[in-house]
C-alpha positions as CSV (number, residue, x, y, z in Angstrom):
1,X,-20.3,41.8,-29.3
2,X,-19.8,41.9,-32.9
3,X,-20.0,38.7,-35.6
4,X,-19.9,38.2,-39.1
5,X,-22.7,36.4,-40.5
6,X,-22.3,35.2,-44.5
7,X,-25.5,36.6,-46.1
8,X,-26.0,33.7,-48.7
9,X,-26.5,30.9,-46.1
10,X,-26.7,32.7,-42.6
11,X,-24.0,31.6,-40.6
12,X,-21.7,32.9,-38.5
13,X,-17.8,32.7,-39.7
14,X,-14.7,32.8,-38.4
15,X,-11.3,33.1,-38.8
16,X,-10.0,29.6,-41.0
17,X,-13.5,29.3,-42.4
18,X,-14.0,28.9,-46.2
19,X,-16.0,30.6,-48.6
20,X,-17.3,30.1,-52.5
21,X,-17.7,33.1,-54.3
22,X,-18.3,34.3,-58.1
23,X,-16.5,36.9,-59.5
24,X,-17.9,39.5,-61.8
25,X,-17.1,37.0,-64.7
26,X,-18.9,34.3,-63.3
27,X,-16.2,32.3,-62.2
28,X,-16.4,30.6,-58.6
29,X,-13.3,30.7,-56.7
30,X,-12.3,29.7,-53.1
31,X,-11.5,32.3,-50.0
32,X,-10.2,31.5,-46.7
33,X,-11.3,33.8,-44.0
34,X,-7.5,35.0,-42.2
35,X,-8.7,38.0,-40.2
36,X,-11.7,39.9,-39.3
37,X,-10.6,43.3,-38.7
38,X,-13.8,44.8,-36.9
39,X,-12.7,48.3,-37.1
40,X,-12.8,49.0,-40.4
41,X,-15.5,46.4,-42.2
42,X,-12.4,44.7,-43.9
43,X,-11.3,41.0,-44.2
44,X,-8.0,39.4,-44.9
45,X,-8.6,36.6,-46.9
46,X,-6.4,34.3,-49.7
47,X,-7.9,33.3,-52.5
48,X,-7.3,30.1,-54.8
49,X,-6.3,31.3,-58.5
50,X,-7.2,28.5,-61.0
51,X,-3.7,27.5,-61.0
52,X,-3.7,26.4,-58.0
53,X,-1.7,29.8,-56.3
54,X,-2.7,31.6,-53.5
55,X,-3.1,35.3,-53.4
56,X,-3.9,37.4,-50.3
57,X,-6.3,40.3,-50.4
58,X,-7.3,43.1,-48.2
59,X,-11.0,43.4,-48.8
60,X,-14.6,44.7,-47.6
61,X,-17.2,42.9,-46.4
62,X,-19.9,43.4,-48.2
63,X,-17.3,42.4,-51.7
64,X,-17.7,38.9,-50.6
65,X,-21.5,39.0,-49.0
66,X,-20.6,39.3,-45.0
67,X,-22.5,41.4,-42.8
68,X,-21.1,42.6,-39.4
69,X,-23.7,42.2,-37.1
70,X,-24.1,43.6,-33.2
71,X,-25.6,41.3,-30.6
């Protein structure tokens, strides 16, 4: 069996769960969690732009400090 644990504070997530992350400027912004896809270490996530849009992404994850873990 297969989760994804959030390396900052050790939890397991799932799909619907939120996240804060910096970007490379410094600036926090807000991800949802959309779908794990195990296969291929990626995530589908939207992310909250400051002006209040949503944007989905296609991304890996260890960009946003995940770890796929076997138990």
């Amino acid at each position: 069996m297969r989760k994804v644990i959030d390396r900052k504070t050790g939890r397991e997530l799932h799909t619907g769960d939120t996240l804060i992350r910096k970007d490379y400027k410094g600036f926090k912004s807000r991800y949802e969690l959309l779908d794990l896809d195990m296969g291929s270490h990626m995530v589908r996530v939207k992310k909250l732009l400051p002006d209040d849009r949503w944007v989905f992404l296609c991304v890996p994850l260890a960009s946003l400090q995940l770890e796929l873990v076997m138990v």
